[in-house]
C-alpha positions in Angstrom: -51.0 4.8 85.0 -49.6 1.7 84.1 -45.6 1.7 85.7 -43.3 2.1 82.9 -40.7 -0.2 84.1 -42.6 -3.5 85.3 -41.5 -5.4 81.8 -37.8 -4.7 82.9 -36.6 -8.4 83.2 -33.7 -8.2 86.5 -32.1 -10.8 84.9 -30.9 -9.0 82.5 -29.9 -5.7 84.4 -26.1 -6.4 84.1 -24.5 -5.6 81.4 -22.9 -8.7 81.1 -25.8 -10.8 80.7 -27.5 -8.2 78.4 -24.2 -8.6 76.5 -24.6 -12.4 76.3 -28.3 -12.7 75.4 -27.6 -10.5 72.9 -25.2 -12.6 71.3 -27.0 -15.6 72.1 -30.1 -13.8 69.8 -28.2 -13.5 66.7 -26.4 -16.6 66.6 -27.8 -20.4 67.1 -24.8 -21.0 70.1 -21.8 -19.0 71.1 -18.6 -21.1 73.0 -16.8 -19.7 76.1 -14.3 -18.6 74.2 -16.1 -16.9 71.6 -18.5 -15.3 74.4 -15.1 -14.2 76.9 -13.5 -12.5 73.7 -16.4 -10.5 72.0 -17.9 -9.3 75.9 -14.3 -8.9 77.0 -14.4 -10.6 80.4 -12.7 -12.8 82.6 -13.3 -16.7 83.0 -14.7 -16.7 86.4 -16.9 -13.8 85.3 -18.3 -15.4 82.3 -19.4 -18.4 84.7 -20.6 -16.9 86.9 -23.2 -14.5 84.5 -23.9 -17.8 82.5 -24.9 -19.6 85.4 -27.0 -17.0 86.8 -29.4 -17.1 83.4 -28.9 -21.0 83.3 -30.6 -20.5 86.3 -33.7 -18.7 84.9 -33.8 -21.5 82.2 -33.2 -18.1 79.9 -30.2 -20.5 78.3 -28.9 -24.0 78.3 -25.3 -25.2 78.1 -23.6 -28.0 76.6 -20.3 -29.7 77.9 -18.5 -31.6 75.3 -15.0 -32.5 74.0 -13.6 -31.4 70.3 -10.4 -34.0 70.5 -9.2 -34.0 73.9 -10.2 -30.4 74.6 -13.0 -29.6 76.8 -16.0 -27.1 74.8 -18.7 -25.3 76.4 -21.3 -24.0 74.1 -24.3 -21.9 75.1 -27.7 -21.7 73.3 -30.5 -19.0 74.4 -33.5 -21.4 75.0 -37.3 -20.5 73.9 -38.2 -19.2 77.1 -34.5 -17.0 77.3 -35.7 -15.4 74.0 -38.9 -14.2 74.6 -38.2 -12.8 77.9 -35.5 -11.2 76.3 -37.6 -9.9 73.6 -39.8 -8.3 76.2 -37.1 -6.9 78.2 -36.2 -4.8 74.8 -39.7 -4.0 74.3 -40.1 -2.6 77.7 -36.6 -0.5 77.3 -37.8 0.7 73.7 -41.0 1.8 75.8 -39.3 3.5 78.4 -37.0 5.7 76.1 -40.2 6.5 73.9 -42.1 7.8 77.1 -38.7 9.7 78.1 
């Protein structure tokens, strides 16, 4: 028997990063700001989760200025998407066996 929880992607066991690639699915880019309001989380912990699926190429971020204020935007990259697609899969799986 196949093991029910091998598609389970770690990089997106928090719920913090689940929360991000989930926004990241529905829109084409979220901003810090719009990413630490709707997931409700503090500045250093929002880095620190971004980094972590920068890091896993699941996302890219862009630095920029609007005027003269510094603007970090976030995009889920092809790669983030279908792993994140598969993660889902493999949770929809896992609740149907259940």
């Amino acid at each position: 028997m196949k093991n029910i929880i091998q598609n389970i992607n770690k990089a997106f066991d928090h719920r913090i990063r689940l929360g991000i690639m989930s926004i990241l699915m529905v829109n084409e880019s979220a901003d810090f700001n719009m990413l630490k309001e709707l997931l409700g989380v503090t500045d250093g912990n929002l880095a620190s989760h971004t980094k972590a699926l920068e890091t896993e190429n699941y996302i890219m971020i862009e630095k920029q200025f609007i005027g003269k204020k510094p603007n970090t935007r976030y995009i889920a990259t092809k790669e983030g998407k279908k792993a994140f697609r598969e993660h889902i899969e493999a949770l929809e799986k896992l609740i149907q066996k259940s």
